[in-house]
N, C-alpha and C positions, 0 to 999 in steps of 0.2 A: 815664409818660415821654412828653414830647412825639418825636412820629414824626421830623420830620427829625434831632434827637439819635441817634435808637434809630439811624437809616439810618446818619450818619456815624458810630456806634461801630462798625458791624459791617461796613463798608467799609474802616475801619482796619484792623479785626482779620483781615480776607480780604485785604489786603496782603502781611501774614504768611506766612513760610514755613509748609506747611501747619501741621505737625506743630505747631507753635507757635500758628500762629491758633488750630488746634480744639480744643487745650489754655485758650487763654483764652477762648475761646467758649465751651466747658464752665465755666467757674467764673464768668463772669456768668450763665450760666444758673443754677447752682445757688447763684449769691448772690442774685439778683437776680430769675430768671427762672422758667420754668416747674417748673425741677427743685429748686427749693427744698425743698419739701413734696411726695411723692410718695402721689399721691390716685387711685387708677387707674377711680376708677366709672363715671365719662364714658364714658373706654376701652372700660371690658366692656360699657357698653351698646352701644354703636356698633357690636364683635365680637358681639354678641350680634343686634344687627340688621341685619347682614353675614347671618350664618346663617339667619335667618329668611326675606333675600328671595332667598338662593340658592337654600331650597324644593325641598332634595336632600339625602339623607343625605351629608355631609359627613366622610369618613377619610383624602385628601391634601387639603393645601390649599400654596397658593403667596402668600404675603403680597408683595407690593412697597413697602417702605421699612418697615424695620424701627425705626429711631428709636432709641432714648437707651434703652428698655425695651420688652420683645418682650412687653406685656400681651396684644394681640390671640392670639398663638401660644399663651399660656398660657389664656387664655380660650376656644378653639377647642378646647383636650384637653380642659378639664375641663366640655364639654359634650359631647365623644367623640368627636373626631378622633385619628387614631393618628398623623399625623407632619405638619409642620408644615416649608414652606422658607420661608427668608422673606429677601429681597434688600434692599441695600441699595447706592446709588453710593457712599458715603461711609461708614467705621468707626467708629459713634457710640455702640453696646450698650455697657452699666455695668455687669458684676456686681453691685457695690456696693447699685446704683438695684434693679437686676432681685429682690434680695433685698429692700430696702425694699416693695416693689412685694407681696411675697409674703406678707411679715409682714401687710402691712394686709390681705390677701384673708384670712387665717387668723385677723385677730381680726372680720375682717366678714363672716362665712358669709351672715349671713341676707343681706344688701346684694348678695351677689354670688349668690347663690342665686335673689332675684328678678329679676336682671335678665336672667340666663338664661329662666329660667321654664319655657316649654315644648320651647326647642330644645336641654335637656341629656336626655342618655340615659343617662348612669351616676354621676350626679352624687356621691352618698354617698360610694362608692367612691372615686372621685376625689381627691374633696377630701380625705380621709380619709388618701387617698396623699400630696398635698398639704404635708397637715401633719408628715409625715416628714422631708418635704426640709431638709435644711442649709445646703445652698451652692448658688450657681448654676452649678457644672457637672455637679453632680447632677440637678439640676432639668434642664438642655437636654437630659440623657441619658436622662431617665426620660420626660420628654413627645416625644422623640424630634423636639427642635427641631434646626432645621439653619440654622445663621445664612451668609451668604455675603455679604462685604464688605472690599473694593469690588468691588462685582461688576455685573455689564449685564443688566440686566431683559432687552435685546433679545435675549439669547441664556442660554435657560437651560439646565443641565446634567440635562435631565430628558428622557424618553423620550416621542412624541406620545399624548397622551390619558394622562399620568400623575395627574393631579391632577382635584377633585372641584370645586374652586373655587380661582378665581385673582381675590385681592380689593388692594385700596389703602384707606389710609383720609385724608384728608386729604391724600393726597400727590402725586397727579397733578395740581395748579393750580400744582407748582413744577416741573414738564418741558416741553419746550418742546415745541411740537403737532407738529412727526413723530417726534420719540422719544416720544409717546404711543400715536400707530396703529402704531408698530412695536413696542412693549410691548404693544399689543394685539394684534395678528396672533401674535405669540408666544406670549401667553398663552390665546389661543383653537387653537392649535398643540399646547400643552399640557394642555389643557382635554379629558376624557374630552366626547363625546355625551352627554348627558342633566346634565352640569355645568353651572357656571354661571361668567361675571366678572360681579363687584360691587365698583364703585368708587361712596367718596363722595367727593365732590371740596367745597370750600368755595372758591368765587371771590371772597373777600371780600378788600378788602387789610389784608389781616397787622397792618399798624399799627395798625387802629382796633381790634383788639384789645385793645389797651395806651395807646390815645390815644384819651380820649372826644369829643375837642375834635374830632373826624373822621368823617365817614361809612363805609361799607363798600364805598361805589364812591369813594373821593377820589382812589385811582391815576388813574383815568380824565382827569382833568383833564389830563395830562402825555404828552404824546409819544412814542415808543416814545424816541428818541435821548434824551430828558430822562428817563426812568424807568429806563433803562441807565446811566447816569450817579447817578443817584440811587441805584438798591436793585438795580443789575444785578452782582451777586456769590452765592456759594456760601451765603451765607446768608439772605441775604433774595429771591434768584429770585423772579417769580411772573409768570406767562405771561398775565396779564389774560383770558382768555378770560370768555368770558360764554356763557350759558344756550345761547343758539342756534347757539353755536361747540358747544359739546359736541354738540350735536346730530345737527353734520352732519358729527361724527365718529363716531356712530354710524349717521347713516343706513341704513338697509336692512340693519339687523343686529335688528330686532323685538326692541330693547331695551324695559323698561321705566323711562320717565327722567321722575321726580320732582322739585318743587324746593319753595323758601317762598319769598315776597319779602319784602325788606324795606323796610317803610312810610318807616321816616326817610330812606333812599337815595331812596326815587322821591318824595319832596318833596324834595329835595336836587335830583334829577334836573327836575321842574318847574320848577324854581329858578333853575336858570339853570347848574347844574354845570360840564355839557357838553350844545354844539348838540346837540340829538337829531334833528333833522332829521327828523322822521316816525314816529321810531322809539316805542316803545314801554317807558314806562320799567319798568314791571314786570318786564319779561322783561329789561332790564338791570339790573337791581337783585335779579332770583333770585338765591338764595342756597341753601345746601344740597342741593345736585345728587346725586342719588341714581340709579345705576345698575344695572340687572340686566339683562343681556346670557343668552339660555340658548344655550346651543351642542347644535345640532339634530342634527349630523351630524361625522365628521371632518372637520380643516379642513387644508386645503392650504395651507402656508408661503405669506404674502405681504410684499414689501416693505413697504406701509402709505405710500408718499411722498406720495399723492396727499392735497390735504385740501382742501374746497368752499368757499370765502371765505363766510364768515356777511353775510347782508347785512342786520341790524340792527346791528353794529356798526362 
């Protein structure tokens, strides 16, 4: 679907009263959209490389945006965490999906079994529990998931240093950059010493997902007043940030921060996209930003307001 369509259906539909928009947003997505076919392997890899750069035994963990299906939560027990919160701004989990979800893990052992690989610790067991389950309120009860929605990542219902890791997965490139440092002073709030936050974040815009006709930097092109106007709604948000804005929202926190670039953006960007003025297309055109944050010591509540203007973009 060409992008500017995609943007004026879901600008329509975010007109809507909520309850009515997120009802039709749900059934283009599951005619149309991602929740057609529920495929979760991507997911478990991603949880599965979540645990791997947190590089701590793993028994609470604090998820930030839960989504349409709590796979990460479900993936995070049955490599042996005991209990699992996981927030959401918006009420989007599916029984329905969440049980699709479960069936394909239980006819694809081995698939989910490698992609775990080294960072499950009772895997047999597990799964083997797994395959007991019936319904999805069995399932949140038995993995001891705890869904909270609509609920404020800024303030969460957890005691300081409760949690072993506090992760996102794709979901922080849709908040706006100080409800991110203050989602993160929270979650390093909640974050035991010797835990970890791991967020991946994808800065790519959203469309060229679904529009080949498009790069992964085309947002760029547009205005901040012109891309509000375009995809500034509930469901298409995305804060533009790039590589060296993450950055120096981590500053002096001895993260470890990863990324890929991508080749057709930075000929896109030599091209004439947007003036780059000196800048550096690679590092505007990073892609899959990868964070590990370790938390050294207790952290003392901060507001988080402040954020350092990136000046490559």
């Amino acid at each position: 679907m060409r992008w500017r369509l995609k943007a004026a259906i879901q600008r329509s539909i975010a007109r809507l009263p909520r309850t009515l928009g997120d009802r039709a947003y749900y059934a283009l997505q599951a005619t149309f959209g991602q929740l057609r076919t529920i495929r979760p392997l991507s997911r478990i890899e991603r949880a599965a490389e979540v645990l791997r750069r947190a590089n701590t035994p793993v028994r609470r963990a604090i998820e930030i945006g839960t989504g349409w299906v709590p796979v990460a939560p479900i993936t995070l027990w049955l490599a042996g965490a005991d209990e699992v919160l996981s927030v959401d701004l918006n009420r989007y989990l599916k029984d329905e999906l969440t049980m699709q979800a479960v069936r394909w893990m239980r006819a694809n052992r081995g698939l989910v079994e490698a992609a775990l690989g080294d960072v499950a610790t009772d895997f047999d067991a597990r799964f083997t529990e797994l395959r007991s389950i019936q319904s999805a309120t069995d399932l949140y009860e038995r993995i001891r998931f705890r869904y909270l929605a609509p609920a404020d990542a800024q303030a969460l219902p957890v005691p300081d240093g409760w949690a072993d890791l506090h992760f996102s997965i794709t979901v922080l490139e849709h908040v706006p950059v100080k409800a991110i440092r203050r989602i993160l002073a929270e979650g390093r709030r909640c974050t035991r010493p010797g835990g970890t936050l791991v967020h991946f974040i994808d800065p790519s815009d959203h469309f060229s997902h679904s529009d080949p006709t498009i790069t992964t930097v085309n947002f760029l092109r547009f205005s901040d007043a012109e891309w509000e106007r375009l995809a500034g709604n509930r469901f298409a948000f995305h804060n533009r940030l790039r590589l060296c804005d993450y950055e120096s929202i981590w500053a002096d926190r001895d993260a470890r921060i990863t990324s890929v670039v991508d080749e057709t953006a930075v000929a896109a960007l030599e091209g004439g996209l947007i003036p780059l003025a000196g800048r550096d297309p690679r590092r505007i055109a990073a892609l899959e930003v990868r964070v590990a944050e370790p938390i050294k010591a207790p952290v003392t509540p901060e507001r988080g307001d402040d954020f350092p203007p990136c000046t490559e973009t």
